[in-house]
C-alpha positions in Angstrom: 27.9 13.8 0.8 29.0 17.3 2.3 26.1 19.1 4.3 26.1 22.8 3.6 26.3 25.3 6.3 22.6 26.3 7.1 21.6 29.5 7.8 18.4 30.4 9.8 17.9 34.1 9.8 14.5 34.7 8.1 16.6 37.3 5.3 18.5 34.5 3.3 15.8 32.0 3.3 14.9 33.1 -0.4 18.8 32.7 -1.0 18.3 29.3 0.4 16.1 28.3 -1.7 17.0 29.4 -4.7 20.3 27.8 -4.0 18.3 24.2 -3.2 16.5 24.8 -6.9 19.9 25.2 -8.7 21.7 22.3 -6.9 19.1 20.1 -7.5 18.2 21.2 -10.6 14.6 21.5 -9.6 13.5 23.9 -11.9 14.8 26.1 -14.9 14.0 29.2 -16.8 10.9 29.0 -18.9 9.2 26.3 -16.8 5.7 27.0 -16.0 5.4 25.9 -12.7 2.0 25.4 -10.2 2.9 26.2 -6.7 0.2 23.6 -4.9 -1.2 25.9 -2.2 -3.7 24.1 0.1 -3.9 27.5 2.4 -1.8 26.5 5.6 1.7 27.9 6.2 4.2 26.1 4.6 2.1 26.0 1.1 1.7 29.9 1.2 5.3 30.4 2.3 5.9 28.4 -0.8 3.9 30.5 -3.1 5.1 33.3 -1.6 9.0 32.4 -1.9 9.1 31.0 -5.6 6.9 34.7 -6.7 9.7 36.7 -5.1 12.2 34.3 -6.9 10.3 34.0 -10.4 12.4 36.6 -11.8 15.7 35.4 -10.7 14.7 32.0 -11.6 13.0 32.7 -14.9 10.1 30.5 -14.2 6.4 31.7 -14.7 4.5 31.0 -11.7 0.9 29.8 -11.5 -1.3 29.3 -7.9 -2.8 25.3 -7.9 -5.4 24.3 -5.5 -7.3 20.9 -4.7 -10.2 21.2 -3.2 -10.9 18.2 -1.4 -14.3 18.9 0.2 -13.5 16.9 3.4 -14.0 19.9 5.8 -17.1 21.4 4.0 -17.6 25.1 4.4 -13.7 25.6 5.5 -12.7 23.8 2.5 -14.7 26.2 0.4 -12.6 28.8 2.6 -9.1 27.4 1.5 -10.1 27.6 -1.6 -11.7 31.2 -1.8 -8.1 32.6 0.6 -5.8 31.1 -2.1 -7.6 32.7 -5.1 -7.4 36.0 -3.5 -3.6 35.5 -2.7 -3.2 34.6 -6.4 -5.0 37.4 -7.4 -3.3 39.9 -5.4 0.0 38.6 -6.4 -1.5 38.8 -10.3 -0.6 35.0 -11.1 -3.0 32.8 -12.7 -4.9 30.2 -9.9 -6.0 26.2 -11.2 -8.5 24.9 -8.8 -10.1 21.6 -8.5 -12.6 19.5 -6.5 -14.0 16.6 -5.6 -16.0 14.9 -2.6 -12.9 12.6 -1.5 -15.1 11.1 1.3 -17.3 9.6 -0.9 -14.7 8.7 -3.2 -13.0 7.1 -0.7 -16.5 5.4 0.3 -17.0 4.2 -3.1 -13.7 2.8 -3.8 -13.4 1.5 -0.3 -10.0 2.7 0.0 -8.6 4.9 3.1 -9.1 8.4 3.1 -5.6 9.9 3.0 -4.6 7.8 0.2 -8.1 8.9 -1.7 -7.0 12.4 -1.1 -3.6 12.3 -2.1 -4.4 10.6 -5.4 -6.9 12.8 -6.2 -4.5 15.8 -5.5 -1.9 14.4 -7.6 -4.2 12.9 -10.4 -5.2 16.9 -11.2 -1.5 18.3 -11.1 -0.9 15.2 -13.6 -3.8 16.2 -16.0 -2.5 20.1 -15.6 0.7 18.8 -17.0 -0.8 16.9 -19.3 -2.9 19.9 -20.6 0.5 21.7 -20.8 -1.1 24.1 -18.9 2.2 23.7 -16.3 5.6 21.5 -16.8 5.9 21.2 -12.9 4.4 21.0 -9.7 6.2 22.5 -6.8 5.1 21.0 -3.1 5.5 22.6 -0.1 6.7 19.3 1.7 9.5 20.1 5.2 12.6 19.1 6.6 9.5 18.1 8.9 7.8 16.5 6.8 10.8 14.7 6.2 11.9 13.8 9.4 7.9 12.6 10.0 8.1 10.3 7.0 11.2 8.7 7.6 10.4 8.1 11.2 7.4 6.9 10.4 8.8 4.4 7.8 11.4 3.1 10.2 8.1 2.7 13.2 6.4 0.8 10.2 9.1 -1.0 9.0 11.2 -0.6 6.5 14.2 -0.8 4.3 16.8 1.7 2.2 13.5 2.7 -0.1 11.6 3.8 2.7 14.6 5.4 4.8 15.1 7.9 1.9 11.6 9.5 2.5 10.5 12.4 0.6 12.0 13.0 -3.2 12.7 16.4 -4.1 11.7 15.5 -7.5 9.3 12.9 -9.1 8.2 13.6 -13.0 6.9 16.2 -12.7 6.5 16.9 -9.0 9.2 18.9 -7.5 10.2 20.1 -3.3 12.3 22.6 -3.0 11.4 23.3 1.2 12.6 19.5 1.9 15.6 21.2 4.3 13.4 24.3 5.4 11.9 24.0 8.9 8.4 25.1 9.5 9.2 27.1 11.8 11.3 29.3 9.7 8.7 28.8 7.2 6.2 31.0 9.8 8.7 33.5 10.6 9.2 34.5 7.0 5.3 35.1 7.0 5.4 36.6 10.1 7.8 38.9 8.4 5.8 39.7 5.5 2.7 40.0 7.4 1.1 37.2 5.0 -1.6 35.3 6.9 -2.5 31.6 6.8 -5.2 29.4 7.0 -5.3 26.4 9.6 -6.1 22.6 9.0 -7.7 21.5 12.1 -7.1 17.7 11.3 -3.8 18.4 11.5 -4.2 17.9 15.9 -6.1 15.0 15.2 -3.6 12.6 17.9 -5.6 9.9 16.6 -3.3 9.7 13.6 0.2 8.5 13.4 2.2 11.9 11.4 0.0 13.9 13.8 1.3 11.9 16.9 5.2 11.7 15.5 4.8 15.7 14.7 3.3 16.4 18.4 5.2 13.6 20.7 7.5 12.0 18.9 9.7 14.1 17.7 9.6 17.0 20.1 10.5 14.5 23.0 13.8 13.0 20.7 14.9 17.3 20.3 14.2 17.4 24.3 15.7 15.1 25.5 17.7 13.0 23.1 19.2 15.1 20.3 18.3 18.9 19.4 19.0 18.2 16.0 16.6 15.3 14.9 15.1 16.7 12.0 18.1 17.8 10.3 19.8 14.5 11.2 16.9 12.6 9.5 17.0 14.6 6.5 20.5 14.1 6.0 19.3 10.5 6.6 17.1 10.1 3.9 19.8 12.2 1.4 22.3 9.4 2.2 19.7 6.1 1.6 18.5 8.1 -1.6 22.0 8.3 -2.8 22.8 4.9 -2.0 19.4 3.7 -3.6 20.0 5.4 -6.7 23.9 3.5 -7.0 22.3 0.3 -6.4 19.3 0.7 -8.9 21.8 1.8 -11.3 23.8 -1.5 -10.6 20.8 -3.7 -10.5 19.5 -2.4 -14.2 23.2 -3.1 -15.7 22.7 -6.8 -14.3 19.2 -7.2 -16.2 20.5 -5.7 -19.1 23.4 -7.9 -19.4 22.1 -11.0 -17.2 18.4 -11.7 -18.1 17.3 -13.2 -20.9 13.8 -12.3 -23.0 12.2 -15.3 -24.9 8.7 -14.1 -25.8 6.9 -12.6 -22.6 9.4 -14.5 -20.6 12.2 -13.5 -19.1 14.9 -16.0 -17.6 17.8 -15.6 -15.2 20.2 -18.2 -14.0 19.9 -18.6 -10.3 23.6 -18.3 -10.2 23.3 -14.9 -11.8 21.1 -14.0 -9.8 22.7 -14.9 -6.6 26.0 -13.6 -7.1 25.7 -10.9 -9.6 28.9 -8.9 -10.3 30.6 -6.8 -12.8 34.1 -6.4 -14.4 34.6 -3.5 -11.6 32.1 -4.8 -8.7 32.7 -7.7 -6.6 29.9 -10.0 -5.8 26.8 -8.5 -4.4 24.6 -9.1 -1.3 20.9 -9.8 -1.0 20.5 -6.2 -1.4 21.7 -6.3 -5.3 19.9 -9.5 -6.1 16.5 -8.2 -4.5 17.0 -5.1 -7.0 17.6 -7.6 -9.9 14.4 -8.8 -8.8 12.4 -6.0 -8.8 13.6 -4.4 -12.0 12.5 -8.0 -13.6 9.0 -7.8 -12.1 8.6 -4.1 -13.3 9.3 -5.0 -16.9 7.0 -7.8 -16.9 3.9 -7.6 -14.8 0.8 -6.7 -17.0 -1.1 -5.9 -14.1 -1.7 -3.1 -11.0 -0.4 -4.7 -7.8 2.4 -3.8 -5.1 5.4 -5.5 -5.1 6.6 -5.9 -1.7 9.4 -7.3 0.7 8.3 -10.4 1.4 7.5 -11.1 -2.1 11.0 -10.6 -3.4 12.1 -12.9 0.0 9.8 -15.4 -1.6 11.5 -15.5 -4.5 15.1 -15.1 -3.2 14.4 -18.0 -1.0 12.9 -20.7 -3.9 16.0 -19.3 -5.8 18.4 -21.2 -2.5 16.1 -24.0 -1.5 13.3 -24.3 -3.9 12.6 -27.9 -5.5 12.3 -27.5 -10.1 9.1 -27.1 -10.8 7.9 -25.1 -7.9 6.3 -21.7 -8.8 5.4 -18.2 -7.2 2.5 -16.3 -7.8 2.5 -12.2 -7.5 0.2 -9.3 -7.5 0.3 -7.8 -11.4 -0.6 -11.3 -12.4 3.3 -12.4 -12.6 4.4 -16.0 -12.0 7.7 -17.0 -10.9 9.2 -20.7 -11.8 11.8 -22.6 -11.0 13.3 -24.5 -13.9 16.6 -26.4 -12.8 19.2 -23.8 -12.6 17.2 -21.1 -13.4 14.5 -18.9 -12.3 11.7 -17.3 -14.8 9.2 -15.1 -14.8 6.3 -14.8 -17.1 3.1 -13.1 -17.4 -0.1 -14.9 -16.1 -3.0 -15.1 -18.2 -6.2 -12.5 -17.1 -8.5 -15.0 -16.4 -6.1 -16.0 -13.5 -6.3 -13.6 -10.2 -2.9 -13.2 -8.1 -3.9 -9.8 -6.2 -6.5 -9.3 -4.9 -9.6 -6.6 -3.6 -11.1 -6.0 -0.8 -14.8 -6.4 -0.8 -17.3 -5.8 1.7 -21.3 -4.6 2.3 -20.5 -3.3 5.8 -17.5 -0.3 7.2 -14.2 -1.7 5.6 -10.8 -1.5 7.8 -8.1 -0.1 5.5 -6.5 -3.2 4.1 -2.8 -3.0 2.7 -2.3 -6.5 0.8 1.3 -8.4 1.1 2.1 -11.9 0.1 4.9 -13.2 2.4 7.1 -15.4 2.0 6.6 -19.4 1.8 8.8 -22.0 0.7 9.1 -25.6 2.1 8.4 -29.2 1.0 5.9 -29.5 3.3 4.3 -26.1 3.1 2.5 -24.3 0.8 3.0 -22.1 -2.6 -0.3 -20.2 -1.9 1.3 -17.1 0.0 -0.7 -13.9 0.6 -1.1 -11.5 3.8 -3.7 -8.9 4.4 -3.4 -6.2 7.4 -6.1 -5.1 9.0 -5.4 -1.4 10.5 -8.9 -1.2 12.4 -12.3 -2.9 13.2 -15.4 -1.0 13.6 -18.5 -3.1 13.8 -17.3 -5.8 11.2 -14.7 -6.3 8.2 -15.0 -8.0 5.8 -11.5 -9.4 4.5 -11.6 -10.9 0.9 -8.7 -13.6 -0.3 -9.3 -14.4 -3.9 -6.4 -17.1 -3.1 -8.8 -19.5 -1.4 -11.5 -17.9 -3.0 -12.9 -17.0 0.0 -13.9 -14.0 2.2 -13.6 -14.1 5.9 -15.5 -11.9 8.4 -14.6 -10.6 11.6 -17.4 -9.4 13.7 -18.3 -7.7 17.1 -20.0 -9.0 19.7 -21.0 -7.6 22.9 -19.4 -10.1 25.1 -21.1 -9.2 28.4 -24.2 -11.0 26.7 -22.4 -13.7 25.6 -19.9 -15.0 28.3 -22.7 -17.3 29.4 -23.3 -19.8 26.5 -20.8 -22.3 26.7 -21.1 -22.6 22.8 -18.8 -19.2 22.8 -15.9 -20.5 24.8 -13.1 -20.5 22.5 -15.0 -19.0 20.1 -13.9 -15.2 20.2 -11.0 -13.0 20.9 -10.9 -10.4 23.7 -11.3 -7.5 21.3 -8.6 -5.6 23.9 -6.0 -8.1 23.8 -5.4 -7.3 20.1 -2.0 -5.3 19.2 -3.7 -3.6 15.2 -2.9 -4.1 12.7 -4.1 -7.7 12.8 -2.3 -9.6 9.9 -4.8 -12.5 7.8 -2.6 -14.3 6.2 -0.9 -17.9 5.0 0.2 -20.8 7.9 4.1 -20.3 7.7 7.0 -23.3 8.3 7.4 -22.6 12.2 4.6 -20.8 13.1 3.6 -21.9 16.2 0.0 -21.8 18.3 -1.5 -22.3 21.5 -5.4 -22.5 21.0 -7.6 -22.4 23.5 -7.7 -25.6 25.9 -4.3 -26.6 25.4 -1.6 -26.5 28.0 1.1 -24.9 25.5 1.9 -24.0 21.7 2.7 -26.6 19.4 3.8 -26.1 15.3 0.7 -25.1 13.3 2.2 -28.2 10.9 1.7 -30.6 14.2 -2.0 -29.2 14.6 -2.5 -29.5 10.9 -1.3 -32.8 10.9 -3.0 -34.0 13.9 -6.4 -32.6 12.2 -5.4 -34.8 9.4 -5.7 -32.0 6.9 -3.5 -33.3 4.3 -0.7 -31.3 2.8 -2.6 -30.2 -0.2 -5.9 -28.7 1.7 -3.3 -27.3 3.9 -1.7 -24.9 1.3 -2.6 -21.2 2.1 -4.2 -22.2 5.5 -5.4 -19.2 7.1 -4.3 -17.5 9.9 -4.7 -14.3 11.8 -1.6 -12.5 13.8 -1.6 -9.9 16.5 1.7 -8.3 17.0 3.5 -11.3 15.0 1.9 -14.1 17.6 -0.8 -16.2 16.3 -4.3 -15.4 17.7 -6.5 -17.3 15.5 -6.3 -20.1 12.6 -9.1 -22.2 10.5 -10.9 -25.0 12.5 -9.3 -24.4 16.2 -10.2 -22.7 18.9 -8.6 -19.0 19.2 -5.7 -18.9 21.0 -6.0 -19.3 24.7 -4.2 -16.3 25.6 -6.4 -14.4 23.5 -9.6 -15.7 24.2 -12.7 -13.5 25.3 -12.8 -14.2 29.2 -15.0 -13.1 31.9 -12.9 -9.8 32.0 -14.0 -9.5 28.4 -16.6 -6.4 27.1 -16.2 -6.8 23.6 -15.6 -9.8 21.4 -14.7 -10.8 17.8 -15.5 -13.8 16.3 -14.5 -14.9 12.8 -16.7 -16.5 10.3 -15.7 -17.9 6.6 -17.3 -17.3 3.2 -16.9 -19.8 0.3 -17.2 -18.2 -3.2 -20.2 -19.0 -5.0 
């Protein structure tokens, strides 16, 4: 895909982006469109740009703020300086709140996600009012650059690499190749002020380190042009994504077949799906087939992730008939001979699965990985816990269980020998720690043994037979195995005399 020549001189930047709008076909005359104006620079260079451009674009433009109450009496402030923009520029101004802390609190569920679902649950009713047809956000070629590098740092695929959308139902971005900082110049230009989000310096937090470190040391010292190079980035994986998706929905219209709720695909289909035209695909086509499948058929909320579609891919090659998958949205996946299919679980049977917990929750982000051998097990799940503070409480509906990791002040406890091998050094841990399923060649080294053996050699010497050994829990720092069920923790890992802090893990059984 050509790039277009970009101009940074602060007088075309409206001609910018009223080009972007046309190309993409963001917007179009008639639409009443919300620009979402939280108060800080870019969101008021937004409002600003599309009111100097309503005309031109024919669009009847509206001011939209979200209060999210998380910084109390500057919140209020936000709220107040955007009403008086919207007055002064005579448009009419939607507002919002709610106390997102408490939400969050409630709902155990991490803050940023709270806040961005309440933000997007009001545009959503706004539309649904038909009070607006779009939603314009004042999301960067920063932003941009901040998301995909923070995919990539997480781990991720050609989904993630494409970042941002400039458009999503109803939710539009028409800054995604505008830098901030010309964003700020054109304010500085028309002497419009701005309000500042603190908890945007917060270093604590991984966008606000990639903004502040990251990405100003690659334009030092690596490449001045990082940002635009990422965008362009995430414009080629989008593209790409889209012509595979596209590819992937011809093969489930022409290759699956619906019998009731089921849906059934020959493994061969599967495997080496192709077209008159296309020649036969990777993984990367067959993982889409997937996906498309799961979407049509789960009844139920749950993320569908990587390792779940590797699960499936993998009892699609080796998987014995008869051996079966279950996914979050209450979906099952079977092998029958030659083919693979997918039905619908009942609601009285749980496949995802909720945190639950009296005491501070770590933010949980649930995955099932991938498990397929003879002698393994078909109960595959994976939780990752982002941070401890006091005690977490992790629950795993799969073994119908909760397991609790707790604490201790280790200085206390170093003397009672009934401790040794007990607890992890709580600063030997790499977060996020991952709770999850024994794997085929996982391998562990608890404490008092010379070296690391197969967790299926433990196992078996334990004589824990292959059915109580299916979803056997472990726990992983940094990918290595610091802990498992009924052994000591791993030696390497263990709370030493050098140790201040502690954490030892205890099990729940269901009632």
């Amino acid at each position: 895909m050509p790039k277009r020549p970009k101009k940074q001189n602060t007088e075309c930047l409206a001609d910018r982006v009223f080009r972007l709008i046309q190309e993409g076909g963001l917007l179009h005359a008639g639409d009443q469109v919300g620009a979402a104006a939280s108060g800080g620079a870019d969101s008021i260079a937004l409002l600003l740009l599309l009111h100097g451009l309503g005309d031109r674009l024919g669009i009847v433009l509206n001011a939209v703020h979200f209060n999210h109450k998380l910084r109390h009496i500057a919140s209020d402030k936000d709220e107040a300086f955007v009403a008086k923009l919207a007055k002064k520029l005579a448009i009419p101004f939607f507002s919002a709140h709610a106390d997102i802390a408490a939400k969050a609190k409630r709902e155990k569920a991490n803050l940023e996600d709270a806040a961005r679902r309440g933000r997007y649950e009001f545009f959503a009713r706004l539309i649904h009012e038909g009070k607006l047809t779009h939603v314009a956000t004042a999301h960067t070629a920063d932003d941009q650059a901040e998301t995909v590098l923070a995919h990539i740092l997480r781990g991720t695929g050609l989904t993630g690499l494409g970042g941002v959308h400039p458009r999503v139902e109803h939710v539009v971005r028409p800054l995604l190749e505008i830098r901030r900082s010309e964003l700020r110049k054109f304010l500085q230009a028309q002497k419009q002020t701005w309000r500042e989000d603190a908890t945007n310096q917060d270093l604590t937090k991984t966008r606000a380190k990639i903004r502040k470190k990251l990405i100003p040391l690659l334009e030092k010292q690596f490449q001045t042009s990082t940002v635009e190079h990422l965008v362009q980035l995430a414009e080629f994986a989008r593209a790409d994504e889209a012509f595979l998706n596209e590819l992937a929905k011809i093969q489930v219209a022409t290759k699956v077949n619906t019998i009731g709720d089921e849906k059934k695909i020959s493994i061969s289909d599967l495997l080496q799906c192709s077209s008159e035209n296309i020649p036969s695909s990777s993984v990367a086509l067959s993982s889409r087939v997937i996906r498309h499948i799961l979407e049509e058929i789960k009844p139920g909320e749950g993320q569908i992730s990587a390792q779940h579609v590797d699960a499936i891919l993998e009892l699609a090659c080796t998987g014995e008939n008869g051996k079966s998958i279950s996914l979050p949205g209450r979906v099952e996946v079977r092998r029958e001979r030659e083919n693979l299919v997918f039905l619908p679980q009942p609601t009285g049977r749980r496949s995802s699965a909720k945190t639950s917990s009296r005491e501070p929750v770590s933010k949980l982000r649930k995955n099932q990985t991938r498990v397929q051998d003879k002698a393994s097990t078909s109960c595959v799940y994976a939780y990752n816990i982002d941070m401890l503070e006091g005690s977490t409480t992790v629950d795993v509906p799969e073994l119908r269980c909760a397991f609790r990791l707790r604490e201790i002040d280790w200085t206390a406890k170093r003397g009672e020998t009934s401790y040794l091998g007990a607890a992890l050094n709580r600063y030997r841990l790499q977060f996020p720690l991952v709770l999850r399923n024994w794997r085929p060649g996982d391998r562990f080294q608890p404490w008092g043994h010379r070296n690391a053996h197969k967790m299926k050699r433990l196992l078996n010497e334990k004589r824990i037979s292959r059915w109580e050994r299916d979803g056997w829990p472990v726990l992983t720092s940094g990918g290595t195995l610091v802990w498992a069920r009924g052994f000591p923790v791993a030696a390497a890992f263990a709370a030493d005399d050098s140790a201040q802090i502690g954490i030892v893990i205890a099990e729940d059984k269901y009632s």
